[in-house]
Backbone and ligand atoms as CSV (ligand in chain L), in Angstrom:
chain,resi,resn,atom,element,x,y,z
A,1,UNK,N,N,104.872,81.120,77.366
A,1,UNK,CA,C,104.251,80.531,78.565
A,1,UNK,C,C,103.365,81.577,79.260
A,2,UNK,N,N,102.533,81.240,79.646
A,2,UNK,CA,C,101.441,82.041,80.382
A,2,UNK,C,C,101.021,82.525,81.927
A,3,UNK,N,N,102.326,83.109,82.125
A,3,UNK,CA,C,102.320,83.329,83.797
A,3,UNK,C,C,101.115,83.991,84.463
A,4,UNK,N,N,99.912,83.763,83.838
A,4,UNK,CA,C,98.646,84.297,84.449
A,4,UNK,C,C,98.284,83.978,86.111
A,5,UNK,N,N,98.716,82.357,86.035
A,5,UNK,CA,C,98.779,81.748,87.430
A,5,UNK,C,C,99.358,82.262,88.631
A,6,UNK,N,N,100.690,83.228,88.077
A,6,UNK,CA,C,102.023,83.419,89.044
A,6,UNK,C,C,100.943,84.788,89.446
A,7,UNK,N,N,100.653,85.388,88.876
A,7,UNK,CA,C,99.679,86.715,89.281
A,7,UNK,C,C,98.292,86.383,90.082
A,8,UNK,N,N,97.787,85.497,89.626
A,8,UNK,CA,C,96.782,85.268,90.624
A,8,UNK,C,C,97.312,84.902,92.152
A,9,UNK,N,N,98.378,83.666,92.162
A,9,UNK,CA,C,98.521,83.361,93.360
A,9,UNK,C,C,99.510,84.800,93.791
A,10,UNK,N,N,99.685,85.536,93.558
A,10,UNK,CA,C,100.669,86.690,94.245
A,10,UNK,C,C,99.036,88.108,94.332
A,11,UNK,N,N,98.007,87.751,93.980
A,11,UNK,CA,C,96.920,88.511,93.986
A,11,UNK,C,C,96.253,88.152,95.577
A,12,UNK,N,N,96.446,86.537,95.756
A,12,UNK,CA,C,95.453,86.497,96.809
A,12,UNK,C,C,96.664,85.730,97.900
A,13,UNK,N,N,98.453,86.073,97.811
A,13,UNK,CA,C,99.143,85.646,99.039
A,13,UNK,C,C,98.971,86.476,100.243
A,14,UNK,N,N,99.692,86.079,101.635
A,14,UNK,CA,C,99.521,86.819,102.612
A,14,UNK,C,C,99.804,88.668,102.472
A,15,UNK,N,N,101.310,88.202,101.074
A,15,UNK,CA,C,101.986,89.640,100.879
A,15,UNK,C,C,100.944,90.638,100.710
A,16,UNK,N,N,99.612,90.447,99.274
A,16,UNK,CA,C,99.031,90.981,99.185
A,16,UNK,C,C,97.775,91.355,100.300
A,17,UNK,N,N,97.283,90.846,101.074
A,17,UNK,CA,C,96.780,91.284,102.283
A,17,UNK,C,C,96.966,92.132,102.703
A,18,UNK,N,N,98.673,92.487,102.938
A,18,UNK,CA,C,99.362,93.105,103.295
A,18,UNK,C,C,99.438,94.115,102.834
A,19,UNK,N,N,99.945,94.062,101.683
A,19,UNK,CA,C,99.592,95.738,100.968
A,19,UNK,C,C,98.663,96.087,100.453
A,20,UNK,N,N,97.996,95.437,100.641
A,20,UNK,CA,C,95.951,95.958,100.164
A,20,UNK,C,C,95.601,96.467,101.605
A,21,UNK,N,N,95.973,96.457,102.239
A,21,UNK,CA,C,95.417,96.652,103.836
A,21,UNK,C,C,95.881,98.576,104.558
A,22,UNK,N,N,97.296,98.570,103.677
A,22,UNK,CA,C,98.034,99.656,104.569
A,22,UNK,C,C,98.563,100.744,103.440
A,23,UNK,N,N,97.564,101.369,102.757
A,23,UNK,CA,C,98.169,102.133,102.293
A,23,UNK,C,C,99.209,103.519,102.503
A,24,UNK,N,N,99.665,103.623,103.504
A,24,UNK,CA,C,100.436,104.228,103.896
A,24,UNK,C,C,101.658,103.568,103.662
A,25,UNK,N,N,101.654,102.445,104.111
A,25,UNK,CA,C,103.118,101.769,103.686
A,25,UNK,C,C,103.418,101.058,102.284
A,26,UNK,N,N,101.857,101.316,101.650
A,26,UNK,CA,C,102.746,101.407,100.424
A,26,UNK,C,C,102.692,102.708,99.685
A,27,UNK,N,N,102.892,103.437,100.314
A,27,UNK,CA,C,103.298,104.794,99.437
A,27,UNK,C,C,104.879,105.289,100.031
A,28,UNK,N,N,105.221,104.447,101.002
A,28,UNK,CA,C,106.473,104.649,101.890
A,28,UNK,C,C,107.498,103.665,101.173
A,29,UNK,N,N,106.695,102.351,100.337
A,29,UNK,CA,C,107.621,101.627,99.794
A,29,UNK,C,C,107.954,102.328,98.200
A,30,UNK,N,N,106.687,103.241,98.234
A,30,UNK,CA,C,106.868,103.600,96.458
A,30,UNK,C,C,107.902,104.673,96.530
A,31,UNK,N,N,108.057,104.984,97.995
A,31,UNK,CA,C,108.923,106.234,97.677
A,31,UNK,C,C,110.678,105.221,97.623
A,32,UNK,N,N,110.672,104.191,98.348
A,32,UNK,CA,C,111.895,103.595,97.854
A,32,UNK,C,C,111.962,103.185,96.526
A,33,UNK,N,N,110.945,102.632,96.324
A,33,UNK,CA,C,111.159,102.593,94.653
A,33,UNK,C,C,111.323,103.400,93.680
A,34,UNK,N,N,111.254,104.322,94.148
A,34,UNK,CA,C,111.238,105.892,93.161
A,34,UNK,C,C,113.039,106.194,93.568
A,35,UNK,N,N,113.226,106.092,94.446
A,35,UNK,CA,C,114.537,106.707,95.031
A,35,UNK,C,C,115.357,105.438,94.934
A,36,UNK,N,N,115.402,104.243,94.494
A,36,UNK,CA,C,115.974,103.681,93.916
A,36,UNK,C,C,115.761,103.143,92.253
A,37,UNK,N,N,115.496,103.903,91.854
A,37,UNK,CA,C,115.310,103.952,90.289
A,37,UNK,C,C,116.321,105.308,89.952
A,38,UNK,N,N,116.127,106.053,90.977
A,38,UNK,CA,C,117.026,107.274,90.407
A,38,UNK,C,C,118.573,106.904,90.911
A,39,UNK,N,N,118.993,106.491,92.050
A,39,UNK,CA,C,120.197,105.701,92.119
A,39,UNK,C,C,120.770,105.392,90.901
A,40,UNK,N,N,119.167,103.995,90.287
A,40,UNK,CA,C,120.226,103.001,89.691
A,40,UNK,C,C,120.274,104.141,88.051
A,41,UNK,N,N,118.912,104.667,87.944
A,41,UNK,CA,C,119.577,105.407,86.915
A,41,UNK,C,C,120.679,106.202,86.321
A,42,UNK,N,N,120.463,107.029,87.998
A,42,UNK,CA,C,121.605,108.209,88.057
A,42,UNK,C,C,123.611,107.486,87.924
A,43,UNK,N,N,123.475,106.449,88.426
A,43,UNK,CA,C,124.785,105.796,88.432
A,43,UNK,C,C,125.220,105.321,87.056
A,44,UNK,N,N,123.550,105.009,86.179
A,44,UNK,CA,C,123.897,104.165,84.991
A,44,UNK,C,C,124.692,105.621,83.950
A,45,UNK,N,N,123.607,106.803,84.673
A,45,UNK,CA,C,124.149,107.509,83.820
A,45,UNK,C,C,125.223,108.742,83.699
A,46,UNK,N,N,125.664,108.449,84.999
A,46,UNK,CA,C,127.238,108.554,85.724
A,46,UNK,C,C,128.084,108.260,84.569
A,47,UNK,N,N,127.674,106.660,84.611
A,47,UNK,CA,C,129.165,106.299,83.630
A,47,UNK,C,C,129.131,106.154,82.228
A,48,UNK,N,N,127.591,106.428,81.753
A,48,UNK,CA,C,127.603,106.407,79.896
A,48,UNK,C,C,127.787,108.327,79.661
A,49,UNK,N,N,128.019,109.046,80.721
A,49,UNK,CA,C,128.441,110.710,80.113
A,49,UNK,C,C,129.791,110.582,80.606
A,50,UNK,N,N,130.210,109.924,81.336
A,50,UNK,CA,C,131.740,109.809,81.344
A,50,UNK,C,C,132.487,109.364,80.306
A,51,UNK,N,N,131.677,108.023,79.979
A,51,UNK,CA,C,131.977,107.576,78.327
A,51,UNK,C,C,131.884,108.356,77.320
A,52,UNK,N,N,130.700,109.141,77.226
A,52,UNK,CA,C,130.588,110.109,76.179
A,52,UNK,C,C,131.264,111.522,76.656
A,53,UNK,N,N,132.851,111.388,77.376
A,53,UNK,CA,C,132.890,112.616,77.969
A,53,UNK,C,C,132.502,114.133,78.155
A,54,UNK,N,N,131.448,113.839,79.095
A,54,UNK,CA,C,130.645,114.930,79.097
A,54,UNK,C,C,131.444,115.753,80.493
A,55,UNK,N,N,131.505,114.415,81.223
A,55,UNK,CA,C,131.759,114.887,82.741
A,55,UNK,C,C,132.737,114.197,83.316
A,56,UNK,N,N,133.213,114.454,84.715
A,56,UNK,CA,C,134.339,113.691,84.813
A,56,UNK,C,C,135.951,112.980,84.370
A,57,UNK,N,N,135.975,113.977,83.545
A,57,UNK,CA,C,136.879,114.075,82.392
A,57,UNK,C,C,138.186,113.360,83.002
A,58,UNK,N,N,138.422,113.607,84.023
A,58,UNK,CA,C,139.941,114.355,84.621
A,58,UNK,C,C,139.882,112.426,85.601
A,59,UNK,N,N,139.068,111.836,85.852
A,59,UNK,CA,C,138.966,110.705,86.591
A,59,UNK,C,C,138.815,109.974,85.524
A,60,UNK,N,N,140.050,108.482,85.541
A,60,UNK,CA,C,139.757,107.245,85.099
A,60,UNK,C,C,138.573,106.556,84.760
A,61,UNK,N,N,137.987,106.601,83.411
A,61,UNK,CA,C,136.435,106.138,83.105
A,61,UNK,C,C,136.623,104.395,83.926
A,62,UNK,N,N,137.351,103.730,83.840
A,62,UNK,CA,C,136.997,102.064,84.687
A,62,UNK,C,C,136.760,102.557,86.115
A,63,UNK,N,N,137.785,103.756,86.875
A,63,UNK,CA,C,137.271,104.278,88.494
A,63,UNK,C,C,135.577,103.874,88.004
A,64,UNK,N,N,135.615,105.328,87.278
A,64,UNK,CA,C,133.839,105.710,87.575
A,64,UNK,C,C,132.698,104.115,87.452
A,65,UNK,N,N,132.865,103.587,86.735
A,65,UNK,CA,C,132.442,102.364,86.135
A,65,UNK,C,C,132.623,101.213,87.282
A,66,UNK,N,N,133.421,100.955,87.378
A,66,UNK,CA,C,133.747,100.207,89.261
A,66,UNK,C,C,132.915,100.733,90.278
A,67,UNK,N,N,133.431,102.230,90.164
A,67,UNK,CA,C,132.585,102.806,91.882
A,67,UNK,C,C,130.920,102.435,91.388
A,68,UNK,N,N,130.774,103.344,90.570
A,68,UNK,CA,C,129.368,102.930,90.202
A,68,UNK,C,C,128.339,101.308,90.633
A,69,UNK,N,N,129.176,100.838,89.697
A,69,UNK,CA,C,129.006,99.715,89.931
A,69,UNK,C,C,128.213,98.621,91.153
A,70,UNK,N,N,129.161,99.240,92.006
A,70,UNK,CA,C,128.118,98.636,93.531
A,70,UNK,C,C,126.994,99.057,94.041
A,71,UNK,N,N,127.035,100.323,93.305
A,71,UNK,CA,C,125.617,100.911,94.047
A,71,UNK,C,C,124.557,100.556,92.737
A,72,UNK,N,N,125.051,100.370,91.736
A,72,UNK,CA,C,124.069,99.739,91.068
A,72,UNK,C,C,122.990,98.653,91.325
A,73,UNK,N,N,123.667,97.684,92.020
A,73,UNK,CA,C,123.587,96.528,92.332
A,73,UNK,C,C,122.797,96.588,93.504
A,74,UNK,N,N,123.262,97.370,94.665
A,74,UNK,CA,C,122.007,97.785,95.831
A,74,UNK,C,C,121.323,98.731,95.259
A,75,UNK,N,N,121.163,99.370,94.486
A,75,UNK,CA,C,119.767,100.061,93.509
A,75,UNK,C,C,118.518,98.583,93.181
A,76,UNK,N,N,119.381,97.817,92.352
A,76,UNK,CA,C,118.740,96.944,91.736
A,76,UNK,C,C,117.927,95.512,92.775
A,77,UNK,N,N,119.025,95.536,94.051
A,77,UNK,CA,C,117.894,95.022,94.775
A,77,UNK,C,C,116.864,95.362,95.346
A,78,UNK,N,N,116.887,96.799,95.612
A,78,UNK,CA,C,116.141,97.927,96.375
A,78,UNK,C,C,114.751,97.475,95.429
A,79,UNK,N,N,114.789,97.722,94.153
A,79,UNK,CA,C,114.083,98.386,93.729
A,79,UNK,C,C,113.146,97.041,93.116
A,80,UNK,N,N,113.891,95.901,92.790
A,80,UNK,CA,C,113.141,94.566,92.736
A,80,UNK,C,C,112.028,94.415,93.904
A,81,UNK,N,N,112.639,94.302,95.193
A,81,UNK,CA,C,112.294,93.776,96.714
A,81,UNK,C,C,110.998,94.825,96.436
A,82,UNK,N,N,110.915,96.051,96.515
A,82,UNK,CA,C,110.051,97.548,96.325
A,82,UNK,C,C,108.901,96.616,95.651
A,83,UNK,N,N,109.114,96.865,94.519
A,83,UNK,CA,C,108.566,96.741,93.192
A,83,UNK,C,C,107.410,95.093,93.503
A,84,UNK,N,N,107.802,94.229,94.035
A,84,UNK,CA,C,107.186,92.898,94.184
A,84,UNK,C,C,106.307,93.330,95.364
A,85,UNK,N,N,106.452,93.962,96.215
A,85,UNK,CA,C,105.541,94.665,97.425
A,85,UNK,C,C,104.377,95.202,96.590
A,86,UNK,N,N,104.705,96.199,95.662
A,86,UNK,CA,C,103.724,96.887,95.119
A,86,UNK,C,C,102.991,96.206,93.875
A,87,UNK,N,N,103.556,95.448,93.433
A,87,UNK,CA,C,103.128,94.602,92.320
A,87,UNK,C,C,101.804,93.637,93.129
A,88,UNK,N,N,102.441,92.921,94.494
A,88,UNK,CA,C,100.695,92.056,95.348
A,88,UNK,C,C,99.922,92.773,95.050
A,89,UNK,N,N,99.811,94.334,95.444
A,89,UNK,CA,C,98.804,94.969,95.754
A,89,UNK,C,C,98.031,94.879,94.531
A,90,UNK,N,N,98.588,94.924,92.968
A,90,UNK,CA,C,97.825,95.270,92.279
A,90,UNK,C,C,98.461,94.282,91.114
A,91,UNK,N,N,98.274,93.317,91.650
A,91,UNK,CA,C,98.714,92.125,90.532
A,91,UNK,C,C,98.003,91.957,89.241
A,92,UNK,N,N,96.829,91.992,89.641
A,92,UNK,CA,C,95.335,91.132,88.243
A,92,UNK,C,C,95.963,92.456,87.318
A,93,UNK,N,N,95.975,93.935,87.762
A,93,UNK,CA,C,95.883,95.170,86.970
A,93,UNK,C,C,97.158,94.920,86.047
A,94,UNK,N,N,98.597,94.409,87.403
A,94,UNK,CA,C,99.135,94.649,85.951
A,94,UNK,C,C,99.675,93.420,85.218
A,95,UNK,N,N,99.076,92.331,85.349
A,95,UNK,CA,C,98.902,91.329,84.449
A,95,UNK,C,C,98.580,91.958,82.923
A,96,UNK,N,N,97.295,92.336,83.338
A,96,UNK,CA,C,97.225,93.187,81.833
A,96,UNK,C,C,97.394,94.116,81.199
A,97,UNK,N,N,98.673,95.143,81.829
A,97,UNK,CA,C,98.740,96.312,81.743
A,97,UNK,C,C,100.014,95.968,80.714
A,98,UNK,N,N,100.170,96.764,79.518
A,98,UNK,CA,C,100.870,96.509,78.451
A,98,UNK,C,C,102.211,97.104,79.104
A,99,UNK,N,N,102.093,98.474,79.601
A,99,UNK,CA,C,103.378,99.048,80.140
A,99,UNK,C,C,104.190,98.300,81.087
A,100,UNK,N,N,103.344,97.734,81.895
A,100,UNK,CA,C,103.983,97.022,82.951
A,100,UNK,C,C,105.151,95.618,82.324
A,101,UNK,N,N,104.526,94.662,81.008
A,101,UNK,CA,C,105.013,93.984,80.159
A,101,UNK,C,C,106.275,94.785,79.513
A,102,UNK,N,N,106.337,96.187,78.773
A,102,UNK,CA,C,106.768,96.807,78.667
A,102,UNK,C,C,108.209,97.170,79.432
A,103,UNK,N,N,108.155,97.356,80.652
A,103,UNK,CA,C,108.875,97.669,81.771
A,103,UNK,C,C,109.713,96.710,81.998
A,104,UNK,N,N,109.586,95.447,82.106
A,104,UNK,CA,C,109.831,93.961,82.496
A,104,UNK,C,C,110.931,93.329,81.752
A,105,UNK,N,N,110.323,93.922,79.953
A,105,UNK,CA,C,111.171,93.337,79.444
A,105,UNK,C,C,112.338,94.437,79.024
A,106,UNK,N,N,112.045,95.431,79.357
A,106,UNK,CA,C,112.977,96.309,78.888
A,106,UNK,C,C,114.634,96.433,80.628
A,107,UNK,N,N,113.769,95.713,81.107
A,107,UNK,CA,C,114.612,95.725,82.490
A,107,UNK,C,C,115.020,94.799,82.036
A,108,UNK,N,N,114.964,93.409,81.330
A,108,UNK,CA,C,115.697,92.133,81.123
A,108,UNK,C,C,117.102,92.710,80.215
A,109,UNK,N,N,116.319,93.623,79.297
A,109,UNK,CA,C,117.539,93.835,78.145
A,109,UNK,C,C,118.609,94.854,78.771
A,110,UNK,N,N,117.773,95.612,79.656
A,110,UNK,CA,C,118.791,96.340,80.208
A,110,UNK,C,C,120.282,95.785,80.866
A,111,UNK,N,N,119.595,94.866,81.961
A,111,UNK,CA,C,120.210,93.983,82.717
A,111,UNK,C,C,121.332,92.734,81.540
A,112,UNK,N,N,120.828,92.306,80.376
A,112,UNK,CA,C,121.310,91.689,79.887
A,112,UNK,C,C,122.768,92.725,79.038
A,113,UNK,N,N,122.302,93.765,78.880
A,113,UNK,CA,C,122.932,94.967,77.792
A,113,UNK,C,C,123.793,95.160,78.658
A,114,UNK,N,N,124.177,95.880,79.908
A,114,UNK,CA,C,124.825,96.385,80.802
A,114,UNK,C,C,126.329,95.408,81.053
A,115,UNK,N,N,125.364,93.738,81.816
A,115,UNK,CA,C,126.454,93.368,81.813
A,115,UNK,C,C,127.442,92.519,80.908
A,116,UNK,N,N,126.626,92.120,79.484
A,116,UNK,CA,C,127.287,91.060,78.582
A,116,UNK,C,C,128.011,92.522,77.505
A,117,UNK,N,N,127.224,93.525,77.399
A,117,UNK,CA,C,127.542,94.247,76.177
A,117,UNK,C,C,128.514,95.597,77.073
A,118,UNK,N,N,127.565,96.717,77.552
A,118,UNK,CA,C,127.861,98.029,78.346
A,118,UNK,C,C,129.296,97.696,78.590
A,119,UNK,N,N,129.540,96.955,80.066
A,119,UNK,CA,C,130.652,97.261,80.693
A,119,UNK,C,C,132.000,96.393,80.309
A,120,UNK,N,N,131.796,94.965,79.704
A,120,UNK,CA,C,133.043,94.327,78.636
A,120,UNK,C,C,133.313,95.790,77.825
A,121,UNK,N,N,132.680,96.187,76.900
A,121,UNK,CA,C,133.145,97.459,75.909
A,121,UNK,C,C,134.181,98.315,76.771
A,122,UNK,N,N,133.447,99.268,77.715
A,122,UNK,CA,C,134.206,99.840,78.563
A,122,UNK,C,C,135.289,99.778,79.020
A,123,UNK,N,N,135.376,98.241,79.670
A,123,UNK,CA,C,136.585,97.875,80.253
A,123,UNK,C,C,137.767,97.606,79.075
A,124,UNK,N,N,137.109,97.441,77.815
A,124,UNK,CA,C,138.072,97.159,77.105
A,124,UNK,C,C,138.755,98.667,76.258
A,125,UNK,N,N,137.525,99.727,76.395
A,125,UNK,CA,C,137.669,100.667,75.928
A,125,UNK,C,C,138.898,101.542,76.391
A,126,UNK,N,N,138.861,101.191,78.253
A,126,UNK,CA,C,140.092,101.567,79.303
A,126,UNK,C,C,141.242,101.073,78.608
A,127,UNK,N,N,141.190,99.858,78.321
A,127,UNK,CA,C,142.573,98.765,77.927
A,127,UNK,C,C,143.507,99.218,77.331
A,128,UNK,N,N,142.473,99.537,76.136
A,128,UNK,CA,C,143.280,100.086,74.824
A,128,UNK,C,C,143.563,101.754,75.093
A,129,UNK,N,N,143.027,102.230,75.985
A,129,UNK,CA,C,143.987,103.788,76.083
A,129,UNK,C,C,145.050,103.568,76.608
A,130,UNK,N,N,145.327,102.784,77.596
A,130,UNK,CA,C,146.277,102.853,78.486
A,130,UNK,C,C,147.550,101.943,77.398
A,131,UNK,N,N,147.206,100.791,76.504
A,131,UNK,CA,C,148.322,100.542,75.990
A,131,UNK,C,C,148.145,100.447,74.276
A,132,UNK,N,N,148.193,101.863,73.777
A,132,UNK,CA,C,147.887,102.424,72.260
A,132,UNK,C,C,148.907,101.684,71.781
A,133,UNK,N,N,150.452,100.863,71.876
A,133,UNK,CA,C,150.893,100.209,70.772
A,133,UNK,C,C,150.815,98.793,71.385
A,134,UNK,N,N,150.169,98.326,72.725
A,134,UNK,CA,C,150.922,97.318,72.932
A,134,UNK,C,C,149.635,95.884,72.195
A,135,UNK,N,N,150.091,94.666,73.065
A,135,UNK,CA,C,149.113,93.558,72.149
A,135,UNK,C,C,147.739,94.079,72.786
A,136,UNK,N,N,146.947,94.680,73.345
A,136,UNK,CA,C,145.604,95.038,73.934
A,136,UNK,C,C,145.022,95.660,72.754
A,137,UNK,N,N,146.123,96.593,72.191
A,137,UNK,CA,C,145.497,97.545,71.241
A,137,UNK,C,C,144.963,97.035,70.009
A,138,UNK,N,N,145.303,95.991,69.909
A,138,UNK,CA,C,144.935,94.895,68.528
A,138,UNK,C,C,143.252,95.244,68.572
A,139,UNK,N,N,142.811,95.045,70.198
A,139,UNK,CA,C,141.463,94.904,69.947
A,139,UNK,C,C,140.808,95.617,70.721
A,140,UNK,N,N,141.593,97.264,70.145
A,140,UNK,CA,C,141.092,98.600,70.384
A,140,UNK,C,C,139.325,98.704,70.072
A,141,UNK,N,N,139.128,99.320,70.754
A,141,UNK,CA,C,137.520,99.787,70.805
A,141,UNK,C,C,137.443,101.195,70.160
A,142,UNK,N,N,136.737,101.436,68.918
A,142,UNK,CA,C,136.704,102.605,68.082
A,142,UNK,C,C,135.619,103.213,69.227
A,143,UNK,N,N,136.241,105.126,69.112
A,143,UNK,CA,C,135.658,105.693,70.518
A,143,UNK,C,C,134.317,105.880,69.478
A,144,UNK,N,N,133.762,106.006,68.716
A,144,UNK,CA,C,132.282,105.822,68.060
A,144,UNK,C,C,131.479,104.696,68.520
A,145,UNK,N,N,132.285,103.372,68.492
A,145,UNK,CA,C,131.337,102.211,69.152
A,145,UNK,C,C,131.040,102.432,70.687
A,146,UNK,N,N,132.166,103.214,71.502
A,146,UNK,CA,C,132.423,103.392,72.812
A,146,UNK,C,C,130.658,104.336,72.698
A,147,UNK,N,N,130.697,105.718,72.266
A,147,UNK,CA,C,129.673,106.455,72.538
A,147,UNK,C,C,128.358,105.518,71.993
A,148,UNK,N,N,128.435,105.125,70.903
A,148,UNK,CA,C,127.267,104.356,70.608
A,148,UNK,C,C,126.639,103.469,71.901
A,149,UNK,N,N,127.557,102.694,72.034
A,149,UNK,CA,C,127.216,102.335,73.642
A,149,UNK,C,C,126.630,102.728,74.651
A,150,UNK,N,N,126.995,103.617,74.771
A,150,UNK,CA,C,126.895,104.688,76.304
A,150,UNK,C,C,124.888,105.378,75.518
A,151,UNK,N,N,125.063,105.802,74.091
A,151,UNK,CA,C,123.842,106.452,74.083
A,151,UNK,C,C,122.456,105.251,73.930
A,152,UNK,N,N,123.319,103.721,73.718
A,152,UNK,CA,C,121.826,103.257,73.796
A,152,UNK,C,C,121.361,102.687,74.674
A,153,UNK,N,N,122.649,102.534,75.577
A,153,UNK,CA,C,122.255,102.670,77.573
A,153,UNK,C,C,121.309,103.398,77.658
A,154,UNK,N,N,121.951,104.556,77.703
A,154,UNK,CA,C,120.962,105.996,78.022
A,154,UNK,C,C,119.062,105.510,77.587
A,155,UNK,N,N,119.141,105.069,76.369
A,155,UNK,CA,C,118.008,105.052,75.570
A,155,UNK,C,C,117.334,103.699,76.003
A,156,UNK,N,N,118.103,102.780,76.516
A,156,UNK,CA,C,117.456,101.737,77.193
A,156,UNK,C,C,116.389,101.878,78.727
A,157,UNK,N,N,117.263,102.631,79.523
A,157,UNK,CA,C,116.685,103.088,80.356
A,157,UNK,C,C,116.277,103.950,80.799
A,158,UNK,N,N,116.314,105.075,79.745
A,158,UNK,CA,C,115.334,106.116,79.875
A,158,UNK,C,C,113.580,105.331,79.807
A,159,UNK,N,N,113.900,104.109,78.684
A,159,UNK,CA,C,112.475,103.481,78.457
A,159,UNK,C,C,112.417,102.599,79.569
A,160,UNK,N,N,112.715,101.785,80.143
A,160,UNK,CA,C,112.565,101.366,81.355
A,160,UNK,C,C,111.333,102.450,82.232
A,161,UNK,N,N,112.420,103.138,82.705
A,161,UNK,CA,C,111.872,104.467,83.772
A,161,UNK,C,C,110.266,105.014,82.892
A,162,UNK,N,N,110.376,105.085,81.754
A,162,UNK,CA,C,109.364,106.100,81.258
A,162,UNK,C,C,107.865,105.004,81.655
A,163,UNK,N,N,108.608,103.566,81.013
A,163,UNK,CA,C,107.113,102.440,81.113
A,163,UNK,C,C,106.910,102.378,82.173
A,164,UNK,N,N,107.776,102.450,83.916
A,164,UNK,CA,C,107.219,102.764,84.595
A,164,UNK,C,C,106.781,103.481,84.997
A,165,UNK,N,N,106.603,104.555,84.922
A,165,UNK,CA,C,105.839,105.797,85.152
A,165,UNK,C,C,104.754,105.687,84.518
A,166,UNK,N,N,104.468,105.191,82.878
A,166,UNK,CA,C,103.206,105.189,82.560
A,166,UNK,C,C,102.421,104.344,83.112
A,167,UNK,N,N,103.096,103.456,83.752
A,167,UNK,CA,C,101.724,102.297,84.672
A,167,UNK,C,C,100.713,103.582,85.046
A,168,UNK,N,N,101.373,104.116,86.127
A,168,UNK,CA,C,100.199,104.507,86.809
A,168,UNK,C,C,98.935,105.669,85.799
A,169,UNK,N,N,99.567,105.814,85.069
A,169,UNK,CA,C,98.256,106.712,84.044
A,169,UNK,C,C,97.713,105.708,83.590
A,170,UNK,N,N,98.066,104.446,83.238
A,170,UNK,CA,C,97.122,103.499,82.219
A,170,UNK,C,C,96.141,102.684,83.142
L,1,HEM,C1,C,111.006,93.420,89.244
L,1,HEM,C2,C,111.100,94.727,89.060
L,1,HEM,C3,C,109.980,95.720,89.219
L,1,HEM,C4,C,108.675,95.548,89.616
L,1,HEM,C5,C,107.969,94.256,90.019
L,1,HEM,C6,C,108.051,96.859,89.577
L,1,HEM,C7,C,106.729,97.124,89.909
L,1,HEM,C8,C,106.157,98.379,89.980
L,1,HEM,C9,C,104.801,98.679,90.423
L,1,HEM,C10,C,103.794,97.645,90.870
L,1,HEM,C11,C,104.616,100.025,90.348
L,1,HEM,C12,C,103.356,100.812,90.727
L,1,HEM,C13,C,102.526,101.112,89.503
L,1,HEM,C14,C,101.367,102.038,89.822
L,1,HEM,O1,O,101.609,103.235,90.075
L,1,HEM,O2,O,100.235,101.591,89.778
L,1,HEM,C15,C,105.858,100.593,89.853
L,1,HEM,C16,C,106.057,101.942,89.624
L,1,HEM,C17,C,107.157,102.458,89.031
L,1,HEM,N1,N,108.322,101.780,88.696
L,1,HEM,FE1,FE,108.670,99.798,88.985
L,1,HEM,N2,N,108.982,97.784,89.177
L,1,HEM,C18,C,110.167,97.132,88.939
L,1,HEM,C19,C,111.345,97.692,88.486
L,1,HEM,C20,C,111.475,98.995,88.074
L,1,HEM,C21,C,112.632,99.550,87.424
L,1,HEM,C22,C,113.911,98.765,87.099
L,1,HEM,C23,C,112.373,100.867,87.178
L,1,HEM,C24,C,113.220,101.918,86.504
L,1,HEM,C25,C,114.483,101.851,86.227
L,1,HEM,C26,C,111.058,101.150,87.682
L,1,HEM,C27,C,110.450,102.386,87.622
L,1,HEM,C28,C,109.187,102.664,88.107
L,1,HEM,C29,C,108.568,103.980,88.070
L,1,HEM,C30,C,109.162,105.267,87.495
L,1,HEM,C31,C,107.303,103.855,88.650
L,1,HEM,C32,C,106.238,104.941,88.802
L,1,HEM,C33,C,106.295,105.526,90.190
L,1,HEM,C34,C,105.246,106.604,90.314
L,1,HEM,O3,O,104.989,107.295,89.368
L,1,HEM,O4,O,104.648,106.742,91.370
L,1,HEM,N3,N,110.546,99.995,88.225
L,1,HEM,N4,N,106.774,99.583,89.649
């Protein structure tokens, strides 16, 4: 389907007026968007080096994965709400900007990876430490699938972050 339409009318709404008008405030919104990308990153990647125990050794990997968790979530609105501010301003551009396509969909898989794949594993990964003979353990999580996990998090949204950053060079 061809959301060319959804970009034009978000090219010429009041929003964009708005941020075509004041560039000061949108370099005040880019800085939330920047500082909530590192949140949601920094949290994502809180809990895939906990998984791959790098860090945090000594604390319950589901704690870290829970706490995390919420601030993920106000990362991820932060940075949507951000992101649609700055997107009016320069809608037509990134209609056709490959990175920006790039970015979009790699945020879908992220978002889709995290919560259907990432954190079920995890939680189940907890399960089975805590009861090595009992019925949980039947459907133990091999700690190889556990890290596999955690590194293609990592690798998911390292590309996320990177396609956004290349917007602005392209
Ligand atoms: C609906 C969600 C999002 C929208 C609509 C959006 C939109 C935008 C826009 C319009 C820009 C400015 C591009 C320019 O410099 O010309 C931008 C920059 C950027 N975005 Fe997003 N974004 C979203 C989500 C994300 C996510 C999830 C991440 C990373 C995890 C991210 C990371 C970045 C980065 C790193 C920049 C470059 C900032 C800079 O170098 O100044 N964005 N985004």
């Amino acid at each position: 389907m061809d959301l060319l339409f959804i970009f034009e009318w978000l090219d010429t709404s009041m929003l964009a007026d708005f941020s075509k008008s004041y560039a000061g405030l949108f370099a005040i919104v880019q800085t939330f968007h920047i500082a909530s990308m590192v949140m949601l990153v920094g949290m994502i990647l809180l809990g895939d080096l906990r998984m791959l125990n790098v860090l945090l050794r000594e604390v319950p990997s589901q704690k870290v994965i829970d706490n995390t968790g919420k601030w993920i979530k106000i990362a991820l609105v932060t940075i949507v709400l951000s992101g649609v501010y700055e997107a009016s301003a320069i809608a037509m551009k990134l209609y056709f900007n490959t990175f920006y396509w790039a970015k979009m969909a790699g945020l879908a898989m992220g978002l889709a990876y995290m919560y259907l794949i990432r954190n079920p594993i995890y939680r189940r990964a907890e399960l089975s430490g805590l009861e090595p003979g009992g019925a949980i353990a039947a459907e133990a999580v091999q700690p190889w699938v556990v890290k596999m996990v955690a590194v293609t998090s990592l690798v998911i949204w390292f590309t996320v972050s990177a396609s956004g950053r290349w917007i602005g060079f392209s």
